[in-house]
PDB file with one MODEL, atoms N, CA, C and O in Angstrom:
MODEL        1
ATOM      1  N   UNK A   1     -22.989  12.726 -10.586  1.00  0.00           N
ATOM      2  CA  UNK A   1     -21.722  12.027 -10.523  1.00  0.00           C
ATOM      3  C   UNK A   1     -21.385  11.741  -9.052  1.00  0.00           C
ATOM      4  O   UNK A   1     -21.417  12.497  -8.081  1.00  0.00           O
ATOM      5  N   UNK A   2     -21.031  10.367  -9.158  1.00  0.00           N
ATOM      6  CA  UNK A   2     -20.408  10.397  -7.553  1.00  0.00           C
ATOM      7  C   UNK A   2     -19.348  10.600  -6.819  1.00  0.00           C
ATOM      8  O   UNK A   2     -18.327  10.400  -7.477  1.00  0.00           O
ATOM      9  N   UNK A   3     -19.210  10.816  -6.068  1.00  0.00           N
ATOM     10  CA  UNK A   3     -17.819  11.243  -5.102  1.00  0.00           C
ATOM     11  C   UNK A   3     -16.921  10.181  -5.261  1.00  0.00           C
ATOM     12  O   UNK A   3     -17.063   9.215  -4.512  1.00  0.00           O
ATOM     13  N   UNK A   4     -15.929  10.173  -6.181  1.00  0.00           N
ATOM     14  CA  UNK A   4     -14.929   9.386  -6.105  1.00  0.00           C
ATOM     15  C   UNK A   4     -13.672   9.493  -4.721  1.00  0.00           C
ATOM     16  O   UNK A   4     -13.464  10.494  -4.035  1.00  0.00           O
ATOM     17  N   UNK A   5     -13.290   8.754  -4.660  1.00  0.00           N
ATOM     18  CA  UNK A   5     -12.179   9.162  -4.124  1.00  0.00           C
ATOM     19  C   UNK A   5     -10.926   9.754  -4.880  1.00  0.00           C
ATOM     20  O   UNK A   5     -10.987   9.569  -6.095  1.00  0.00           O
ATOM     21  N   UNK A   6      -9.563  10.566  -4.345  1.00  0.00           N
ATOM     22  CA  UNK A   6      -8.501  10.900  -4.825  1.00  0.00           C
ATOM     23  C   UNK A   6      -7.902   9.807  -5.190  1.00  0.00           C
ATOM     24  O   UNK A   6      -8.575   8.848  -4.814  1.00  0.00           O
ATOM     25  N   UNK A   7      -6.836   9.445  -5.816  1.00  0.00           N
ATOM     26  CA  UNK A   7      -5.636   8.896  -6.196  1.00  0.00           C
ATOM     27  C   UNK A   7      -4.976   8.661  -5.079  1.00  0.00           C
ATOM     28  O   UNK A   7      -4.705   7.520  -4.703  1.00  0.00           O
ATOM     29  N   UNK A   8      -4.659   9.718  -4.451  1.00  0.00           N
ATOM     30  CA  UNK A   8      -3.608   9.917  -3.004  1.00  0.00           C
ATOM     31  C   UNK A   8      -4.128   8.682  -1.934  1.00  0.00           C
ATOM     32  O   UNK A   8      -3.477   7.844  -1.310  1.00  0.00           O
ATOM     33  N   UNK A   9      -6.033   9.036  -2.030  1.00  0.00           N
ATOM     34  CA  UNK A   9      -6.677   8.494  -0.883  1.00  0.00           C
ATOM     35  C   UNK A   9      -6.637   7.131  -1.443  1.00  0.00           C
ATOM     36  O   UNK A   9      -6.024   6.476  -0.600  1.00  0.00           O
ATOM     37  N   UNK A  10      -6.996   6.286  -2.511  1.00  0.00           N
ATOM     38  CA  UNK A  10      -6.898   5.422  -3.364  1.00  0.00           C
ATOM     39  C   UNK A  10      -5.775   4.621  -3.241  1.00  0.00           C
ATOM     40  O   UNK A  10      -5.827   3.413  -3.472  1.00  0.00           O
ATOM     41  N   UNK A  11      -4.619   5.272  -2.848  1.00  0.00           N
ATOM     42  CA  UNK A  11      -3.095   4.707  -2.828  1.00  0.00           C
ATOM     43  C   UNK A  11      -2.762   4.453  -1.603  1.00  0.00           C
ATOM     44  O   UNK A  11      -1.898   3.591  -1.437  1.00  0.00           O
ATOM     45  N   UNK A  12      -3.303   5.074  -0.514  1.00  0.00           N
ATOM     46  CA  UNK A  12      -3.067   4.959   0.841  1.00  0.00           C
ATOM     47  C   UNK A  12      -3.782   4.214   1.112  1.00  0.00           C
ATOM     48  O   UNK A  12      -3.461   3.939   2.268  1.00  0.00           O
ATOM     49  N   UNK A  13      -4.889   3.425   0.770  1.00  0.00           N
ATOM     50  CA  UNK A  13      -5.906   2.445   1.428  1.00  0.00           C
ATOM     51  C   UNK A  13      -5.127   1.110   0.682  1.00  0.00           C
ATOM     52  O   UNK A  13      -4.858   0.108   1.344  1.00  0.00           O
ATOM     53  N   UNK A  14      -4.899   1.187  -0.333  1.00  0.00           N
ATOM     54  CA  UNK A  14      -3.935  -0.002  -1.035  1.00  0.00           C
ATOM     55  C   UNK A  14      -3.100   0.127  -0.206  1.00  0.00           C
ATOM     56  O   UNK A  14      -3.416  -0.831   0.501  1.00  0.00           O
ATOM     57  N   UNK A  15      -1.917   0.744   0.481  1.00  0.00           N
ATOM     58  CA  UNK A  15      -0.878   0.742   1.223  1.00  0.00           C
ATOM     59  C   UNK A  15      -1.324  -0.027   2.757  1.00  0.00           C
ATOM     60  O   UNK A  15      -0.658  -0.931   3.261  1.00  0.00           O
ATOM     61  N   UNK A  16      -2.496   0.506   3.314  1.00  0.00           N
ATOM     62  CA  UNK A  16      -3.142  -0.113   4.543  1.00  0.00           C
ATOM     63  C   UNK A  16      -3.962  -2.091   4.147  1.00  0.00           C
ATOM     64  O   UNK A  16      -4.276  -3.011   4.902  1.00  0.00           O
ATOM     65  N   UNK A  17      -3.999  -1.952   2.874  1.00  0.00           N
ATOM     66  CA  UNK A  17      -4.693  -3.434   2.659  1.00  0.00           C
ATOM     67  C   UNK A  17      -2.969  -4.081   2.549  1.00  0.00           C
ATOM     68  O   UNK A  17      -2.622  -4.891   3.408  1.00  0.00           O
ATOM     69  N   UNK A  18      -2.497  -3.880   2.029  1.00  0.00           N
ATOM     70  CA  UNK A  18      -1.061  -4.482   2.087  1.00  0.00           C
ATOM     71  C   UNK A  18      -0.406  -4.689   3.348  1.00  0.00           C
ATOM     72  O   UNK A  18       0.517  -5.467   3.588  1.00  0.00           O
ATOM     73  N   UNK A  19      -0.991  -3.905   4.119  1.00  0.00           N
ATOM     74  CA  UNK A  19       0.164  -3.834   5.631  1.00  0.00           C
ATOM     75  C   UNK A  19      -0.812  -4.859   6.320  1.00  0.00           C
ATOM     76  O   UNK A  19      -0.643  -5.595   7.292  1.00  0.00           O
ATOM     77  N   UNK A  20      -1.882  -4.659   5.494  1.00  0.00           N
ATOM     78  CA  UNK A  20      -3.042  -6.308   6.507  1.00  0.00           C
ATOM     79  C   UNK A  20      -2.395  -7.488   5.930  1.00  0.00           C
ATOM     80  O   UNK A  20      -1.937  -8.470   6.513  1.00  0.00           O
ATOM     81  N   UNK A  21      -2.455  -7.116   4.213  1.00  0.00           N
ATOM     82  CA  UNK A  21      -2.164  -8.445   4.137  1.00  0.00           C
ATOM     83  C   UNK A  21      -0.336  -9.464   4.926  1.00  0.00           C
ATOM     84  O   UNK A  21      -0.139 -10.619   5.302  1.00  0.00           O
ATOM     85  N   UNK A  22       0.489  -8.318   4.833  1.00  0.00           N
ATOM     86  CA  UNK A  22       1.772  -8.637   5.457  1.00  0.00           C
ATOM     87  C   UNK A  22       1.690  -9.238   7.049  1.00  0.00           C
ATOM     88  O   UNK A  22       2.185 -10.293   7.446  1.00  0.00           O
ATOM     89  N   UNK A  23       0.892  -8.216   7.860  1.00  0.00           N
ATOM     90  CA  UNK A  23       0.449  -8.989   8.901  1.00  0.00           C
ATOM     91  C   UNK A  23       0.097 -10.335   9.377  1.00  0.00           C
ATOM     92  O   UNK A  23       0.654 -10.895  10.321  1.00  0.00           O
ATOM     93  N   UNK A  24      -1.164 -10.977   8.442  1.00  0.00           N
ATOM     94  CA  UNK A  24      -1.527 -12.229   8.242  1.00  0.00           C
ATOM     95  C   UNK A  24      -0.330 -13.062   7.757  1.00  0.00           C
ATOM     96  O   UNK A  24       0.003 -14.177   8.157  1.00  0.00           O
ATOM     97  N   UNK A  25       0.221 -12.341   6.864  1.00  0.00           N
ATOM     98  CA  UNK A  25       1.516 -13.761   6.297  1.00  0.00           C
ATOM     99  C   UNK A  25       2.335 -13.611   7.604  1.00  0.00           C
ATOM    100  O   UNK A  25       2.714 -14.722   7.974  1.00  0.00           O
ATOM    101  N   UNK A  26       2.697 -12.713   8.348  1.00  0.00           N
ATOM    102  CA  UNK A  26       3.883 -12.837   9.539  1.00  0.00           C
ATOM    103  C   UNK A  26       3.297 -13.944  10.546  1.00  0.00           C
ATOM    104  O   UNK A  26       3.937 -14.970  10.775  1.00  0.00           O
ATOM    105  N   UNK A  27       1.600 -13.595  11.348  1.00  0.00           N
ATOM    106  CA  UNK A  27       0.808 -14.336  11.575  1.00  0.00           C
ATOM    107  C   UNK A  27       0.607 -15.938  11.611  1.00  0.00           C
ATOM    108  O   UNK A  27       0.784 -16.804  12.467  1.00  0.00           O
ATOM    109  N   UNK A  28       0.205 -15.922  10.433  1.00  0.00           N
ATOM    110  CA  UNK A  28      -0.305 -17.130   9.928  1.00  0.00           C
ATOM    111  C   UNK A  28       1.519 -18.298  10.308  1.00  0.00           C
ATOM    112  O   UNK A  28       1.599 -19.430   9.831  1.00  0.00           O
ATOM    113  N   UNK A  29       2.355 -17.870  10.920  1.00  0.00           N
ATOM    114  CA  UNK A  29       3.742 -18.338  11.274  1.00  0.00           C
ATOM    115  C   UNK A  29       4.488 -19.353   9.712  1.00  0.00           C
ATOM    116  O   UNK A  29       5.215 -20.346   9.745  1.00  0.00           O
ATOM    117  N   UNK A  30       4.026 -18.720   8.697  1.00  0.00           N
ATOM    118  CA  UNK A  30       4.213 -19.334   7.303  1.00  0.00           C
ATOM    119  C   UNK A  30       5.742 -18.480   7.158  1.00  0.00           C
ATOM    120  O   UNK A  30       6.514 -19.072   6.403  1.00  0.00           O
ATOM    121  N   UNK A  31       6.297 -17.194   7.755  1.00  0.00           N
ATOM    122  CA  UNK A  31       6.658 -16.094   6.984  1.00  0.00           C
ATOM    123  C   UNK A  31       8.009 -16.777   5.896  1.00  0.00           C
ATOM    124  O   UNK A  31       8.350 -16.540   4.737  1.00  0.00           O
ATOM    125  N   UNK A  32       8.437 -17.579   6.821  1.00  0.00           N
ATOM    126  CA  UNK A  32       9.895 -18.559   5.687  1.00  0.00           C
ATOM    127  C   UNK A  32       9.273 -18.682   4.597  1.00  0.00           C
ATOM    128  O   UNK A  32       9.506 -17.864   3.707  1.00  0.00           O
ATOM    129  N   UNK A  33       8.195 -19.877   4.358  1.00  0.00           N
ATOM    130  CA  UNK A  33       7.745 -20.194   3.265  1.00  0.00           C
ATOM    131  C   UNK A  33       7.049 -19.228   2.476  1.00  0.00           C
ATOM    132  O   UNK A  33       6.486 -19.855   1.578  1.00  0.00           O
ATOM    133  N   UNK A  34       6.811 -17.997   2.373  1.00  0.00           N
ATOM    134  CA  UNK A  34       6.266 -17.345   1.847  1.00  0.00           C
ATOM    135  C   UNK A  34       6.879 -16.116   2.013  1.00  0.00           C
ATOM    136  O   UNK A  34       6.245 -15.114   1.683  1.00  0.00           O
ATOM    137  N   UNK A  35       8.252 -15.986   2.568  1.00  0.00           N
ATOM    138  CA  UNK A  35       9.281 -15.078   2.358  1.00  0.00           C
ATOM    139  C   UNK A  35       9.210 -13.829   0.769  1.00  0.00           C
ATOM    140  O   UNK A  35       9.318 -12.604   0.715  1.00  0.00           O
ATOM    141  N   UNK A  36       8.967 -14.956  -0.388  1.00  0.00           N
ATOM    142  CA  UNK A  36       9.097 -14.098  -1.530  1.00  0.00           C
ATOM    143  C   UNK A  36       7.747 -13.222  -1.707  1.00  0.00           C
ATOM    144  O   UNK A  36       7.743 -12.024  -1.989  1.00  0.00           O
ATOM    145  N   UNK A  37       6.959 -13.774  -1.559  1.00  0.00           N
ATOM    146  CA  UNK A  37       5.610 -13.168  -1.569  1.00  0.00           C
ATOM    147  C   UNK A  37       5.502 -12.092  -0.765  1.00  0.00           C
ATOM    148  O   UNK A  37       5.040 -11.068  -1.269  1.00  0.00           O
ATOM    149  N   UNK A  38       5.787 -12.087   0.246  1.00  0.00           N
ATOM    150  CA  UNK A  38       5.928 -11.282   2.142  1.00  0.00           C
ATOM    151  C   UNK A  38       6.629  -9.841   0.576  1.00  0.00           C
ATOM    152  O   UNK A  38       5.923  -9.067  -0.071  1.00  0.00           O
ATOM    153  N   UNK A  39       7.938 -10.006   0.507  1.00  0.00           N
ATOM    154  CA  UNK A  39       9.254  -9.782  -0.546  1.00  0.00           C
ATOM    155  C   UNK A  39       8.407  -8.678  -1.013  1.00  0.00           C
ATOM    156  O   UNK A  39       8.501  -7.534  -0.569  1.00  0.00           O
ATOM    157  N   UNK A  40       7.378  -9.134  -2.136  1.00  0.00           N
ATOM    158  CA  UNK A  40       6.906  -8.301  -2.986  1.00  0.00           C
ATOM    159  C   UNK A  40       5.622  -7.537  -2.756  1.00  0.00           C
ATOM    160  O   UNK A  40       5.423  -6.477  -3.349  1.00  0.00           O
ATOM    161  N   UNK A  41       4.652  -8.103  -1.819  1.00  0.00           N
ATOM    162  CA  UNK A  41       3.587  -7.115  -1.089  1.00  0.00           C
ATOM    163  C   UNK A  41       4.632  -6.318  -0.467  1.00  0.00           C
ATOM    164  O   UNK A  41       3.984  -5.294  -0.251  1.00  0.00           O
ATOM    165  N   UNK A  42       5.682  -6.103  -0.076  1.00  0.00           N
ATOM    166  CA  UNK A  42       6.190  -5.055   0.780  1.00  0.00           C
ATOM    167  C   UNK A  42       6.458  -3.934   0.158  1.00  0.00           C
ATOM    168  O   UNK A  42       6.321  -2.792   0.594  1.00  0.00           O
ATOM    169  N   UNK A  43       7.001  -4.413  -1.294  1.00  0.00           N
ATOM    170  CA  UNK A  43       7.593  -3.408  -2.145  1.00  0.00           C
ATOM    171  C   UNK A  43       6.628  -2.633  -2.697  1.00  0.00           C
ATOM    172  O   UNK A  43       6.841  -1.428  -2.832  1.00  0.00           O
ATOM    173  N   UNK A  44       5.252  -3.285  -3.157  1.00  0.00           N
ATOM    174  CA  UNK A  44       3.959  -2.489  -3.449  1.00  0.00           C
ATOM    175  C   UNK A  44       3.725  -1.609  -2.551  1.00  0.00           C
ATOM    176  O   UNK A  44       3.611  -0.396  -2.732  1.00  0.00           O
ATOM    177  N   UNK A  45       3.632  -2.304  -1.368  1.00  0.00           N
ATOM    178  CA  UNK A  45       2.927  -1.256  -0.276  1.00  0.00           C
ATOM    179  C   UNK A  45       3.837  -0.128   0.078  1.00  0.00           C
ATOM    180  O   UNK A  45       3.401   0.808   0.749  1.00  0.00           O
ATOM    181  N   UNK A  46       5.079  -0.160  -0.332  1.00  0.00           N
ATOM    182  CA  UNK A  46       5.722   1.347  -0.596  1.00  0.00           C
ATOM    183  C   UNK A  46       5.904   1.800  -1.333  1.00  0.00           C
ATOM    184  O   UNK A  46       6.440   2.908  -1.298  1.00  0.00           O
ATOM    185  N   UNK A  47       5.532   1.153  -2.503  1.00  0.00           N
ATOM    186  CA  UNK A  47       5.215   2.123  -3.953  1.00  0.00           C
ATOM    187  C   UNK A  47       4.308   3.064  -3.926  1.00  0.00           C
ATOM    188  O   UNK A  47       4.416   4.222  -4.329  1.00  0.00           O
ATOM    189  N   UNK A  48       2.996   2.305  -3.221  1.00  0.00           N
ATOM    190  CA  UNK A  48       1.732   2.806  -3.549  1.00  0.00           C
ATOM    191  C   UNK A  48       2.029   4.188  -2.168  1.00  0.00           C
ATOM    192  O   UNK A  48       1.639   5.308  -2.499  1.00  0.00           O
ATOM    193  N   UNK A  49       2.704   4.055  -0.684  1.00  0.00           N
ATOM    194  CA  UNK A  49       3.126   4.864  -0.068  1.00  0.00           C
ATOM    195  C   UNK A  49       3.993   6.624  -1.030  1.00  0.00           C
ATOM    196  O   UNK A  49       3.745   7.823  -1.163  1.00  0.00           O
ATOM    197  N   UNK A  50       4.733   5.900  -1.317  1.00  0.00           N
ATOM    198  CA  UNK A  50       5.504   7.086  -2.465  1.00  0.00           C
ATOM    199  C   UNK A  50       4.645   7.547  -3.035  1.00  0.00           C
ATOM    200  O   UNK A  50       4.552   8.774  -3.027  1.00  0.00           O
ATOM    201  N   UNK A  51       3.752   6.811  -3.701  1.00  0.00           N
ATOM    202  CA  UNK A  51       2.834   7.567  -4.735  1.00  0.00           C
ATOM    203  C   UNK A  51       1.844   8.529  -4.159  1.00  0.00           C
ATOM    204  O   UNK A  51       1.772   9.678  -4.594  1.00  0.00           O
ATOM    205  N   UNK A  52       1.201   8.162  -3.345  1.00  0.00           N
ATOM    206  CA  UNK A  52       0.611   8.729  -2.570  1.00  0.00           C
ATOM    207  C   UNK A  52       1.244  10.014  -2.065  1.00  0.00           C
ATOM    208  O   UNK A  52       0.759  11.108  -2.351  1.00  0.00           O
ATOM    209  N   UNK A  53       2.346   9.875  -1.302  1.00  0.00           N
ATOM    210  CA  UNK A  53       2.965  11.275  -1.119  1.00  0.00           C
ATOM    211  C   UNK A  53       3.257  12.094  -2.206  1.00  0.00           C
ATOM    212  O   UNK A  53       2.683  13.182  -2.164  1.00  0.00           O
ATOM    213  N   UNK A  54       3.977  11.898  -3.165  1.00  0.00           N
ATOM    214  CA  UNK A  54       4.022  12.654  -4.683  1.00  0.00           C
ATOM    215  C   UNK A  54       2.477  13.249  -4.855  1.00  0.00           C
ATOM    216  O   UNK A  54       2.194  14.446  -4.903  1.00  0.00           O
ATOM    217  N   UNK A  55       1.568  12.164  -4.935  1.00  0.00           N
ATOM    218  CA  UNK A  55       0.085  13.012  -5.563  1.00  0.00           C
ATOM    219  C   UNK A  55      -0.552  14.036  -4.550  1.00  0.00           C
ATOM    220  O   UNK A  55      -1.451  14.863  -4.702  1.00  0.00           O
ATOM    221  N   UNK A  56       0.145  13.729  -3.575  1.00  0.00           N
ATOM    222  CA  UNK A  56      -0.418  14.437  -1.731  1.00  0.00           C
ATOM    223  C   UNK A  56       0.383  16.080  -2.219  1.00  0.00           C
ATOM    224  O   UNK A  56      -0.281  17.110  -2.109  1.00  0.00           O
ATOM    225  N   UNK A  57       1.615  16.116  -2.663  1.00  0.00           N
ATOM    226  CA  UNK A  57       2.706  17.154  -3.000  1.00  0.00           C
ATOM    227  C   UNK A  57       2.323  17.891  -3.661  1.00  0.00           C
ATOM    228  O   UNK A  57       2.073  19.022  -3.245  1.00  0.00           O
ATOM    229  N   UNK A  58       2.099  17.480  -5.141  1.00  0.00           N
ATOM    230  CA  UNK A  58       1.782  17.758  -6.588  1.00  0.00           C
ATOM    231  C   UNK A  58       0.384  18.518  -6.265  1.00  0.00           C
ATOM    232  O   UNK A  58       0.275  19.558  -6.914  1.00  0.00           O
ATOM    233  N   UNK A  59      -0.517  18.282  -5.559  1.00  0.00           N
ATOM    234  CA  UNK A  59      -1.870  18.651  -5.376  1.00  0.00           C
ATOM    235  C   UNK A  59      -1.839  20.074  -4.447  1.00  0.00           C
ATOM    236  O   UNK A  59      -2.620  21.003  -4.657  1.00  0.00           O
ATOM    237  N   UNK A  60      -0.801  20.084  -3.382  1.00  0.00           N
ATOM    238  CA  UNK A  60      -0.585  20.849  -2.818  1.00  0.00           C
ATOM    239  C   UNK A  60      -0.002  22.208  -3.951  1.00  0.00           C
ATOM    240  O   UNK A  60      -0.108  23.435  -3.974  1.00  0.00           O
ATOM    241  N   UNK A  61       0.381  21.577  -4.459  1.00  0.00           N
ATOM    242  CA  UNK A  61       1.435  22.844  -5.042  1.00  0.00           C
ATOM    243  C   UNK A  61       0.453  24.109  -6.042  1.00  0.00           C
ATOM    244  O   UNK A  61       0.475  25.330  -6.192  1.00  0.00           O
ATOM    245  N   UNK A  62      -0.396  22.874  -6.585  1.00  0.00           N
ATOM    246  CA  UNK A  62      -1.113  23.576  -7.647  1.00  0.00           C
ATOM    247  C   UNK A  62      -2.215  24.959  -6.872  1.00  0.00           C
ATOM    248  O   UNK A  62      -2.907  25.674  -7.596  1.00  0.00           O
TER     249      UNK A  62
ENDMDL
END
C-alpha cells in the first residue's frame, strides 16, 4: 500500500493551490472583473484552512 497523504496535509496543499490561484487573479490586473470568483476561491481556501486545523486537533488529541 502506498503512503497516502493525511487529510490535514491534503487540505493544506488545497489551501496553498488556492492562495496561487488568488494571486494570479490579483495579478493577471482582472481582480474587478472577476471579483466574484476571487469571492469564492477565498472562502474555500479557508474552509479547507479550518479543516485542516480541526483534523491537525482531533489527531492530536487521540
Amino acid at each position: 500500500m502506498t503512503d497516502m497523504p493525511t487529510l490535514a496535509a491534503t487540505l493544506r496543499a488545497t489551501s496553498e493551490m488556492l492562495k496561487t490561484v488568488r494571486n494570479m487573479v490579483v495579478q493577471s490586473g482582472h481582480l474587478h472583473e472577476m471579483l466574484d470568483i476571487d469571492t469564492l476561491v477565498n472562502v474555500a481556501q479557508i474552509e479547507a484552512e479550518r479543516r485542516a486545523v480541526i483534523m491537525e486537533v482531533t489527531s492530536s488529541r487521540r
